[in-house]
LUMMIZA-93939 format. One line per 10 residues: their letters; for each residue x, y, z negated of N, C-alpha, C. Coordinates in steps of 0.2 Angstrom, whole numbers. Example, Ala and Ser with C-alpha at 12.3 -4.5 7.8 and 13.67 -1.06 7.14 Angstrom:
BEGIN
as = 66 -28 -39 62 -22 -39 66 -16 -39 | 64 -11 -35 68 -5 -36 64 0 -39
end
This chain:
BEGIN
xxxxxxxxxx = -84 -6 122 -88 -2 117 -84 2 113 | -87 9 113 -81 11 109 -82 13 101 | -75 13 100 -78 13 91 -82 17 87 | -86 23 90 -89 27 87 -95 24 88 | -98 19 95 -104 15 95 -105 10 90 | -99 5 90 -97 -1 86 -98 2 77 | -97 8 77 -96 8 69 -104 11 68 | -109 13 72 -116 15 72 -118 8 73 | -119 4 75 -122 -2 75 -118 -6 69 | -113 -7 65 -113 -10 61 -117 -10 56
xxxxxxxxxx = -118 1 54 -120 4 48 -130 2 50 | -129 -1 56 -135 -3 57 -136 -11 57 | -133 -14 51 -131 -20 51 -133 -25 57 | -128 -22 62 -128 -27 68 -122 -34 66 | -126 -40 65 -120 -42 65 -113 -44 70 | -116 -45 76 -109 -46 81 -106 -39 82 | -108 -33 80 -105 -28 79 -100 -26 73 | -101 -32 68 -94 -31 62 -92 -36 63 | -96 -42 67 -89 -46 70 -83 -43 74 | -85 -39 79 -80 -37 83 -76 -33 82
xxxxxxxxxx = -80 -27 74 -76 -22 72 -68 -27 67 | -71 -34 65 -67 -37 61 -63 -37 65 | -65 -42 69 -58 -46 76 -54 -39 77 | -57 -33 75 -50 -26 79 -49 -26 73 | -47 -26 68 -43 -24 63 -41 -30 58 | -43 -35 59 -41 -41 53 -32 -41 54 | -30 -42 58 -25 -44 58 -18 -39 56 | -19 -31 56 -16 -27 56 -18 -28 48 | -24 -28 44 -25 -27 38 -22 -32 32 | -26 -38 36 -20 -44 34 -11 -43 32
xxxxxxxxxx = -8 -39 37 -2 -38 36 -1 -33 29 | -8 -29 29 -6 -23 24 -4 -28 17 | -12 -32 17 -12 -36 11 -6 -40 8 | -3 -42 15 2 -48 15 9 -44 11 | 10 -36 14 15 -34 11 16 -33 3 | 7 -33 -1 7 -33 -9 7 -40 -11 | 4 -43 -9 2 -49 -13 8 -56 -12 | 11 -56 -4 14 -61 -3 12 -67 -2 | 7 -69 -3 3 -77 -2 -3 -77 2 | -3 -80 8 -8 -80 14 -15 -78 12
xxxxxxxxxx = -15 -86 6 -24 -88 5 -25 -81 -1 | -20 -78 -4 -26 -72 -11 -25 -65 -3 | -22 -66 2 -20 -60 7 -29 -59 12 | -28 -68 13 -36 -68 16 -41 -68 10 | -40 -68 4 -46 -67 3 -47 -60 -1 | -42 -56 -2 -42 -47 -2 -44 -47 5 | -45 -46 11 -43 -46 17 -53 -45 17 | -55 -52 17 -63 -54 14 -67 -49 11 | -62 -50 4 -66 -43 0 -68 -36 2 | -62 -35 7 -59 -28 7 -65 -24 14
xxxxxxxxxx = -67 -31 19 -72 -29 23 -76 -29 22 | -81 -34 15 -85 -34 13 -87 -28 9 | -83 -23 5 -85 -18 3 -83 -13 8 | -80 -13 14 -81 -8 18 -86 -7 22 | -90 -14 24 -98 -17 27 -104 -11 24 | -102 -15 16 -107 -10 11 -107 -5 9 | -100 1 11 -100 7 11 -100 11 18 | -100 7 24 -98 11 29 -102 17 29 | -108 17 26 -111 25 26 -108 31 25 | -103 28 20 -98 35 16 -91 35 20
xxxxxxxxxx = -91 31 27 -87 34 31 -87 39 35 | -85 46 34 -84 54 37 -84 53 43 | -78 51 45 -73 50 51 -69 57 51 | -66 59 43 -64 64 43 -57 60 44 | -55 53 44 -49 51 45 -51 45 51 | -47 43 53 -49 39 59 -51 30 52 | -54 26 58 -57 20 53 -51 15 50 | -46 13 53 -42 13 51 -38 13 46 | -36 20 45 -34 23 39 -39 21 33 | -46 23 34 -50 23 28 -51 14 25
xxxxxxxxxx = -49 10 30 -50 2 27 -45 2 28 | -38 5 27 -31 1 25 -32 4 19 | -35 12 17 -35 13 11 -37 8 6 | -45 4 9 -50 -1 5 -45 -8 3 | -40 -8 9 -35 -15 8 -31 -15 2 | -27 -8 2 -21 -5 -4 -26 -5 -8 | -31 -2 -10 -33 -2 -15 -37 -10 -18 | -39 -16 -14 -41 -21 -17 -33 -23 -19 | -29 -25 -15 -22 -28 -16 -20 -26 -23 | -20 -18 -25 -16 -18 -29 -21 -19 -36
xxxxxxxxxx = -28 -21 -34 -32 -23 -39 -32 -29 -42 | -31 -34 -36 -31 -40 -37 -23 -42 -41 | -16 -39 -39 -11 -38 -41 -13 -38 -50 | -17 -32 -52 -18 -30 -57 -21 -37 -64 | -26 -38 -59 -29 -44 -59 -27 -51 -62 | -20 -51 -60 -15 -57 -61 -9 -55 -67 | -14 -49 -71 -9 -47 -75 -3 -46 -75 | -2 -42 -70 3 -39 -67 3 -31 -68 | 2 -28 -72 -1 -22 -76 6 -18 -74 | 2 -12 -74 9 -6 -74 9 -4 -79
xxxxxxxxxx = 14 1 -82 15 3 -87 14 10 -88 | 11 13 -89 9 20 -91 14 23 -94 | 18 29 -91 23 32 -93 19 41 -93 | 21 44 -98 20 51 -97 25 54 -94 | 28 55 -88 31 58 -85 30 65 -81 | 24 67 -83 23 73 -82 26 79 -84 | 32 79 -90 34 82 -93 42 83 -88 | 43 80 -83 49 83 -81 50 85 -75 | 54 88 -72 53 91 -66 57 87 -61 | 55 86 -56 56 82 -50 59 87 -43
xxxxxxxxxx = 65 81 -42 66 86 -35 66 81 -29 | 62 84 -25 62 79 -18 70 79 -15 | 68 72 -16 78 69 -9 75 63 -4 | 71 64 4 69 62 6 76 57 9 | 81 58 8 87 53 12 87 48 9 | 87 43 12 86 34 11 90 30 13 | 97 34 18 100 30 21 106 27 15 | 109 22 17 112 15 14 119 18 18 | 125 18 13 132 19 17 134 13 20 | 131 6 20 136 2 23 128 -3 26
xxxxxxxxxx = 129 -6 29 125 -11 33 122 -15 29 | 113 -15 28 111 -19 25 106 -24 29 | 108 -30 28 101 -33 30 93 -31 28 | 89 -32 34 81 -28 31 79 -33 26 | 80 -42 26 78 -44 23 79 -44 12 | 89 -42 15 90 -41 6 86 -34 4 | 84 -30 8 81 -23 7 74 -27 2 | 71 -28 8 63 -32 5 63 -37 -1 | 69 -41 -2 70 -44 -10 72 -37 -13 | 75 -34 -12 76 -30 -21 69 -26 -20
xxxxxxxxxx = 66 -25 -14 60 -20 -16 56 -26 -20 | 54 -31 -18 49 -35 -21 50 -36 -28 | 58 -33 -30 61 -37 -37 59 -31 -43 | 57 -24 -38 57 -19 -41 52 -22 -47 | 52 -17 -56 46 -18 -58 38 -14 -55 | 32 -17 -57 29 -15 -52 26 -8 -51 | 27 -6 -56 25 2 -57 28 7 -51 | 36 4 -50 40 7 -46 39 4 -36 | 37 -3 -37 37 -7 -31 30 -3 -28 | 26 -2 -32 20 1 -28 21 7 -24
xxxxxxxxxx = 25 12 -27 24 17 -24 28 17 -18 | 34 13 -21 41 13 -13 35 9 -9 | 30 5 -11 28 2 -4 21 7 0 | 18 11 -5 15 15 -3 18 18 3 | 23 23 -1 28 27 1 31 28 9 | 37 23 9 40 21 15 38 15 17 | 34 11 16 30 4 21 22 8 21 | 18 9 20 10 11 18 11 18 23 | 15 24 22 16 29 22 12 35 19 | 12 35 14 5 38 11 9 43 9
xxxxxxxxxx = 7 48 5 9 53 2 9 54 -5 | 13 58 -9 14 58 -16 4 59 -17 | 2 64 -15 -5 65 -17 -9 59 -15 | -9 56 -11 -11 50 -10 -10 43 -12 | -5 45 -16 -4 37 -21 -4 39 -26 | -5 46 -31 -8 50 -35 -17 46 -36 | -18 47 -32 -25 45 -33 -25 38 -31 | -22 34 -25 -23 26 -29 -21 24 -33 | -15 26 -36 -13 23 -43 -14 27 -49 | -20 33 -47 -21 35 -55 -16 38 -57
xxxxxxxxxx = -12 40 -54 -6 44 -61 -5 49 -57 | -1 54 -57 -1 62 -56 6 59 -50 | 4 66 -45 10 67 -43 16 68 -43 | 17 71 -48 25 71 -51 25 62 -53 | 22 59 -57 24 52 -59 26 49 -52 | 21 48 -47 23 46 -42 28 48 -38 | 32 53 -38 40 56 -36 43 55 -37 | 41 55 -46 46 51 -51 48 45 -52 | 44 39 -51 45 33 -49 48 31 -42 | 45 34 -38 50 36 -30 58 35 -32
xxxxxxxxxx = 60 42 -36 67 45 -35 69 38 -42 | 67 36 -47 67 30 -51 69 22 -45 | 65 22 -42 65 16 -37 73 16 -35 | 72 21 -30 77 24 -28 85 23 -28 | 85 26 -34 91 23 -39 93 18 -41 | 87 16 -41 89 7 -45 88 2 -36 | 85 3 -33 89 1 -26 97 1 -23 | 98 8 -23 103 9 -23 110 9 -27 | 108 7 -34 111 4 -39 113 -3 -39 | 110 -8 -35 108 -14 -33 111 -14 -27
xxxxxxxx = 111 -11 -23 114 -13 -16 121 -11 -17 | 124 -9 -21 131 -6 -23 132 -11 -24 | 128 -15 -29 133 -20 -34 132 -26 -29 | 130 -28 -24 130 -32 -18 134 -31 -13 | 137 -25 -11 141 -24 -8 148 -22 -11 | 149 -22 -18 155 -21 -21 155 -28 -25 | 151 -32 -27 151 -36 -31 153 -36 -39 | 150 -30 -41 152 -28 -47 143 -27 -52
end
């Protein structure tokens, strides 16, 4: 069946129709969840929630993006809900006021393992860990994490090239031990 049938029968609450829609996509979203929250049972139950309010909005799906994107969006934004949730609040910076310059180069002068990379990003605070996960894991754009995290584009560049530095600040002192 193809997806443009599947997603007409589900908005026609077919249920073996959002059954099947889930089985395509649980497991890829699962992973979204898994990469903010880090704990199975809150990942499946963001995972839960996240189809559940996709079920009850599917009408306000365009298919100006493919279905996918629009319910990883739903995933990133419950995750970073539930995150918030846990009292894990960001911190509101006016950042607006300064000028950013894009440096898309991320390369590392010496060999890092991917997993020390994944500890310092998870260690980032989280204002900064959302967006590098956005960012380079999500792939989203300043204007698109602009609007799931509320804050302006510039904040979001800002905390990028912010991240950034304090990663690369951190891997230094890992590989010089200083």
């Amino acid at each position: 069946m193809l997806l443009v049938e599947l997603i007409k029968k589900c908005k026609a609450n077919d249920r073996k129709a959002q059954m099947m829609l889930y089985s395509k996509y649980c497991d890829g979203m699962f992973c979204v969840a898994m990469r903010f929250v880090k704990n199975e049972d809150d990942a499946e139950d963001i995972l839960q929630d996240a189809f559940i309010k996709a079920f009850q909005r599917l009408d306000q799906f365009s298919g100006e993006v493919s279905f996918g994107a629009w319910l990883k969006r739903i995933v990133v934004n419950r995750s970073i809900d539930f995150l918030k949730a846990q009292h894990q609040k960001t911190i509101a910076l006016d950042e607006g006021y300064m000028h950013v310059t894009e440096d898309e180069n991320w390369s590392v002068e010496h060999e890092v393992d991917l997993e020390e990379i994944k500890k310092l990003i998870s260690a980032l605070p989280e204002k900064y860990k959302y967006v590098v996960q956005l960012f380079l894991i999500e792939g989203y754009d300043h204007s698109e994490i602009s609007e799931i995290l509320g804050i302006t584009e510039t904040a979001s560049r800002t905390r990028l090239l912010r991240a950034k530095a304090k990663l690369k600040e951190e891997l230094k002192a890992l590989n010089y031990g200083t």
